[in-house]
C-alpha positions as CSV (number, residue, x, y, z in Angstrom):
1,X,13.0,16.0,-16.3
2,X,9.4,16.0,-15.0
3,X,7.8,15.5,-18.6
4,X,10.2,12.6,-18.6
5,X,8.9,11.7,-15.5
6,X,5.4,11.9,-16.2
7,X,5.8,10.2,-19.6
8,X,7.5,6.8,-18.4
9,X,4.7,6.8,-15.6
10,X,2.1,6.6,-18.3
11,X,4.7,4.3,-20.1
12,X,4.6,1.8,-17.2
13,X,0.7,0.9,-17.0
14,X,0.6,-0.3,-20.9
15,X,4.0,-2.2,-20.1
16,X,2.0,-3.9,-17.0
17,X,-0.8,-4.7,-19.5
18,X,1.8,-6.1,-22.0
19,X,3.6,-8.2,-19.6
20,X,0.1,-9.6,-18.8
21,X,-1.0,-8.2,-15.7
22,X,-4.8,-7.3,-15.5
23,X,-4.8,-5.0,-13.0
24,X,-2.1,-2.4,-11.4
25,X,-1.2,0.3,-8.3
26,X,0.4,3.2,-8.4
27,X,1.7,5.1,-5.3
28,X,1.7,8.7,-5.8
29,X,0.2,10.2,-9.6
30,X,-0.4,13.8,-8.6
31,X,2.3,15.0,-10.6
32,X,0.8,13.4,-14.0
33,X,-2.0,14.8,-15.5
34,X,-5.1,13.1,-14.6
35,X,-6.8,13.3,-17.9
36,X,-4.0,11.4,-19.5
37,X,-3.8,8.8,-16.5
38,X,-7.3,8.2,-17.6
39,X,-6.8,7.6,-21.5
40,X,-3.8,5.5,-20.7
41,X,-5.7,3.4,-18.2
42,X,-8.5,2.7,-20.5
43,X,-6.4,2.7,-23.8
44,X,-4.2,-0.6,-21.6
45,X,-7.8,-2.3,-20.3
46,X,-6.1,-2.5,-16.8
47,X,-7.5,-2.0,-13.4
48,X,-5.9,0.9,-11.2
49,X,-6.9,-1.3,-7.6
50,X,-4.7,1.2,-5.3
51,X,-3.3,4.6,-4.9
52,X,-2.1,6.5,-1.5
53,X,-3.1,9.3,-0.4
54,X,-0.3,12.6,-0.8
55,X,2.6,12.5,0.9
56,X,2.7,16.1,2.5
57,X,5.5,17.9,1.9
58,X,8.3,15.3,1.1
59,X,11.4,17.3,1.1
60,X,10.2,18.6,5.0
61,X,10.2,15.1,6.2
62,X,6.9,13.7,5.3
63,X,5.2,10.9,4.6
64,X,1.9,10.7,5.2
65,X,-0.1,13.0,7.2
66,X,-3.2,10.4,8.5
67,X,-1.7,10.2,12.4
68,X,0.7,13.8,12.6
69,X,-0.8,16.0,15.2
70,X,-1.7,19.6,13.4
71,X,-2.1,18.6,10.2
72,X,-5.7,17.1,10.5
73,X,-6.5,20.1,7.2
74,X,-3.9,19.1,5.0
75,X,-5.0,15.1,5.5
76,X,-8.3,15.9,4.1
77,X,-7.4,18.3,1.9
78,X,-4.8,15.6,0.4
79,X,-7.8,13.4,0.9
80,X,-9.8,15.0,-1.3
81,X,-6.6,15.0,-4.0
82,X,-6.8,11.4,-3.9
83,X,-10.7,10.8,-4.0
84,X,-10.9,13.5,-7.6
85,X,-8.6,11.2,-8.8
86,X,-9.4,7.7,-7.6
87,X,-13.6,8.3,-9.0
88,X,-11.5,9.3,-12.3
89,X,-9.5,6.2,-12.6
90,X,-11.9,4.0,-11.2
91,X,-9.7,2.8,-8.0
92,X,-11.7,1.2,-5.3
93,X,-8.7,1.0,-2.8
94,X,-7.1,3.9,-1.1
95,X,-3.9,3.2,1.0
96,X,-4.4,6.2,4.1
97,X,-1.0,6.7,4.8
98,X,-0.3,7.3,8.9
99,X,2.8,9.8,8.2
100,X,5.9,10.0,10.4
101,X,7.1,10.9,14.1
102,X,7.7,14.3,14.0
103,X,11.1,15.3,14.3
104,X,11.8,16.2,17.6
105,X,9.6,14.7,19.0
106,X,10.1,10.8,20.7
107,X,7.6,8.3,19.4
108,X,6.8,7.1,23.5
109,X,6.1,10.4,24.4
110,X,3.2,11.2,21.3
111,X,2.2,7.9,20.7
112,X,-1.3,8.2,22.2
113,X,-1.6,11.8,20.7
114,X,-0.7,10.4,17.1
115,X,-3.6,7.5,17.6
116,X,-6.0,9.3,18.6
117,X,-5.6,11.6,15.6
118,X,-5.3,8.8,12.9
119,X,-8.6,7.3,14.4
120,X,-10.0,10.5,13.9
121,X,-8.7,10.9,10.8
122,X,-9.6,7.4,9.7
123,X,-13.2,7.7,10.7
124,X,-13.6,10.3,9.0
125,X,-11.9,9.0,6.1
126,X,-14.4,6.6,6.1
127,X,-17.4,8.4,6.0
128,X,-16.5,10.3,2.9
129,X,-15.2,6.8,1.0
130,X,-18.1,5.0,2.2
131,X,-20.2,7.1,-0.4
132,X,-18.1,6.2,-3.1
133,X,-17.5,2.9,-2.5
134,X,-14.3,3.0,-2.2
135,X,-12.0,0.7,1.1
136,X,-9.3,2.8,2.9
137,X,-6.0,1.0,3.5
138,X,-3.6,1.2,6.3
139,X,-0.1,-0.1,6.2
140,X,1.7,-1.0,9.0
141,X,6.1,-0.4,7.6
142,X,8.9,-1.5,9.3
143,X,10.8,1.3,11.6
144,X,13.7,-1.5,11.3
145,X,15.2,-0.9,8.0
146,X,12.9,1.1,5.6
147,X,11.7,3.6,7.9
148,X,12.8,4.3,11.8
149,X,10.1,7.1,12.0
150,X,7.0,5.7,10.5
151,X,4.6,5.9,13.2
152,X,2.6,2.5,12.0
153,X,4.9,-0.1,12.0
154,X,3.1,-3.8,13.0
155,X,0.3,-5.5,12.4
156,X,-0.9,-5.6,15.4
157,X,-0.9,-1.6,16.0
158,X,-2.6,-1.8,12.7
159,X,-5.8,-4.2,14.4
160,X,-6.1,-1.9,17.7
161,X,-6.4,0.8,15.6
162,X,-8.6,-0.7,13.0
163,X,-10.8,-2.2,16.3
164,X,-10.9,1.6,17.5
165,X,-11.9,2.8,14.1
166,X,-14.5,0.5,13.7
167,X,-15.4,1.1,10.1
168,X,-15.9,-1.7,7.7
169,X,-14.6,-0.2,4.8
170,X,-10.9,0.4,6.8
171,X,-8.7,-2.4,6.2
172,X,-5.6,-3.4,6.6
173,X,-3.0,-3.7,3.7
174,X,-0.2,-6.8,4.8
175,X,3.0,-5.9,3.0
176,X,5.0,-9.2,3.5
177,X,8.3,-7.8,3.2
178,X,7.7,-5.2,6.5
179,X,5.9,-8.0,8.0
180,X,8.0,-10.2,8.0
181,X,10.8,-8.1,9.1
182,X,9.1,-6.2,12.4
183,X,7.0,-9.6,13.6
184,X,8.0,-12.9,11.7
185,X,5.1,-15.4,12.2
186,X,4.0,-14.7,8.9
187,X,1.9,-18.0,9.2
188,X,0.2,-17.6,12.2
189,X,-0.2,-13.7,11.5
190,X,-1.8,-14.2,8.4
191,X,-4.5,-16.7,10.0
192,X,-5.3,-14.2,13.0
193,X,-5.7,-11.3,10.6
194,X,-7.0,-12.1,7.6
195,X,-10.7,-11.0,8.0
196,X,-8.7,-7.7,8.0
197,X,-6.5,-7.9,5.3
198,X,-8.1,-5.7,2.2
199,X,-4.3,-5.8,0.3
200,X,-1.3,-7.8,0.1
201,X,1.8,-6.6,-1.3
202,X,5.0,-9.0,-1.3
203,X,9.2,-9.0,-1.8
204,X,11.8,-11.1,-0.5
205,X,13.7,-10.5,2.4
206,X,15.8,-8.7,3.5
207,X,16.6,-7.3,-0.3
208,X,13.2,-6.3,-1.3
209,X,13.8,-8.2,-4.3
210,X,11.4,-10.6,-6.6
211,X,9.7,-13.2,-4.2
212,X,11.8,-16.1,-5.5
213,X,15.7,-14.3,-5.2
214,X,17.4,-15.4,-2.2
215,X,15.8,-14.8,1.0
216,X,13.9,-15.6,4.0
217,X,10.7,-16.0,3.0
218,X,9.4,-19.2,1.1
219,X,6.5,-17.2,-0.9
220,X,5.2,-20.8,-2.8
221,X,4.3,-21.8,0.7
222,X,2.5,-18.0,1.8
223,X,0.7,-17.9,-1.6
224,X,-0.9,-21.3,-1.1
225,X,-1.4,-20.4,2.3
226,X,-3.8,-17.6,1.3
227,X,-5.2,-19.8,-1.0
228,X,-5.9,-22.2,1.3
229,X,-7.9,-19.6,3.3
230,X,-9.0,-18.0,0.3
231,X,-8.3,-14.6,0.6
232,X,-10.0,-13.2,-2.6
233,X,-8.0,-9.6,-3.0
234,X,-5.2,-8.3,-5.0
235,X,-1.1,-9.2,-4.7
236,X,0.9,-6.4,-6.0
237,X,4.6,-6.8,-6.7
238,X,6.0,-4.0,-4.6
239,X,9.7,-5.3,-5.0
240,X,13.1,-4.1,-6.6
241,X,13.8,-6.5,-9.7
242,X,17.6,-7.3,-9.8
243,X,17.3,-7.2,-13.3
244,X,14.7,-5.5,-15.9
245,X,11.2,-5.8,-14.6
246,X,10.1,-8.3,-17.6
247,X,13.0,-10.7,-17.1
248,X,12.3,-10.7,-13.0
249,X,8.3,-11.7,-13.8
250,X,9.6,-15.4,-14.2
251,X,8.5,-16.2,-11.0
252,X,5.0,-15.8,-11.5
253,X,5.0,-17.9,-14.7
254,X,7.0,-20.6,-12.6
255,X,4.6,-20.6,-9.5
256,X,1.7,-20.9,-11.9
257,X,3.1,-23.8,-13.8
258,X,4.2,-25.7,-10.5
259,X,0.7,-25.1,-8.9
260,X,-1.5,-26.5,-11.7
C-alpha cells in the first residue's frame, strides 16, 4: 500500500506537466524517496515552488509543530527534513506550519505562550533559509470548518506575528478558501496585505471545490484583482475536483480565454 502510495505521488507531477502546468507543490514527500522525487521532477521539466514542513506525529494529533510549546527540537529537526529536501528539488518556498492547540489545553489560556514560540521558531527559521535562499510561509486555516484547533487561523494573527517576526524572507501564504471563510472581505484583505502575501492558494466555498463550481466566491473577479495589483507569485489549486482532476482544469482554460 505504501509503494502504491509512493508511486502515484511520483505519478502526479508528470500528470501536472501533461495537463500543462509549469510549476507544482506538494504537501508532505517524506515518505517517497528523495532521489526519485528528483529524477521525476527533472524528467517532467516542472518547478516544485512549495513544500511544508513535517507534520509531527499525525496519528497523536499533530499538525505542525512551528507554535506547540515543548516541541521547539522536533520543529528544527523536521526543519532540517524539509531544507535536505527542498535544496534537492530546487523549492524556494517552505510553508512553516504553526501546529495545533494542544489537547487539553484552551486556546485563551496558551495563546501568548504558543506566539511567542512560533516567533521564535520563525526567526529562527529564518536565519537558516535565509542562507539558501529560500522564503518561509505561514498559513493562517480556518478553526470554522477544516480545523477547530489550528492555532493560526486569520490573516490578521498571521501580520502581528509576521510584524513580530520581522524577517523579510517570512511571508504569508493567503489560502482563499480559509480566508474567506474565518474573515470575508476578501477584497479589502487582499489590498491591506498583499506586500505580505508570498503564496496564494484558492477553492470555492464552502465545498473546497474547483474555483468556478457553485459557491461564494466570484474567483474571475479575485484573479483580476491581483492582477490589477500585480501580485507576481504562484496560484496553486488546492481544491477537491468533483470529477477527475483533468476534466475539473476547464476553468483555467475558460478564465484565460475570457481574459484575453
Amino acid at each position: 500500500m505504501r509503494n502504491e502510495y509512493r508511486r502515484r505521488r511520483l505519478s502526479r507531477i508528470s500528470a501536472a506537466a501533461a495537463a500543462g502546468f509549469q510549476a507544482v507543490e506538494a504537501a508532505w514527500l517524506y515518505e517517497s524517496d528523495l532521489e526519485q522525487l528528483r529524477r521525476a521532477r527533472e524528467a517532467a521539466g516542472v518547478e516544485l515552488v512549495l513544500i511544508n514542513t513535517p507534520p509531527g506525529d499525525i496519528k497523536g494529533g499533530d499538525l505542525g509543530l512551528g507554535a506547540v510549546p515543548g516541541r521547539e527540537a522536533e520543529f528544527r529537526q523536521g526543519l532540517d527534513l524539509a531544507l535536505k529536501y527542498a535544496r534537492a528539488l530546487e523549492c524556494k518556498r517552505i510553508h512553516l506550519m504553526a501546529g495545533r492547540v494542544p489537547m487539553g489545553s484552551q486556546r485563551k489560556a496558551v495563546a501568548k505562550e504558543m506566539e511567542a514560540v512560533f516567533v521564535q521558531n520563525l526567526k529562527y527559521a529564518a536565519d537558516i533559509l535565509s542562507k539558501e535562499g529560500i522564503t518561509g510561509l505561514i498559513e493562517p486555516i480556518n478553526t470554522r470548518i477544516t480545523d477547530p484547533r489550528y492555532f493560526l487561523d486569520s490573516p490578521h494573527q498571521a501580520a502581528e506575528i509576521l510584524e513580530k517576526v520581522g524577517k523579510p524572507n517570512i511571508k504569508l501564504q493567503m489560502d482563499v478558501f480559509h480566508w474567506q471563510i474565518m474573515d470575508g472581505n476578501l477584497t479589502q484583505n487582499i489590498h491591506k496585505y498583499l506586500p505580505l502575501i508570498g503564496h496564494v492558494q484558492v477553492a470555492q466555498v464552502p465545498g473546497r471545490n474547483e474555483p468556478d463550481s457553485a459557491g461564494e466566491l466570484d474567483y474571475r473577479y479575485l484573479f483580476n484583482t491581483l492582477e490589477r495589483l500585480q501580485y507576481q507569485g504562484y496560484i496553486g489549486c488546492e481544491y477537491k475536483p468533483l470529477g477527475s482532476t483533468q476534466e475539473g482544469l476547464g476553468w483555467i482554460r475558460d478564465y484565460y480565454t475570457h481574459s484575453e
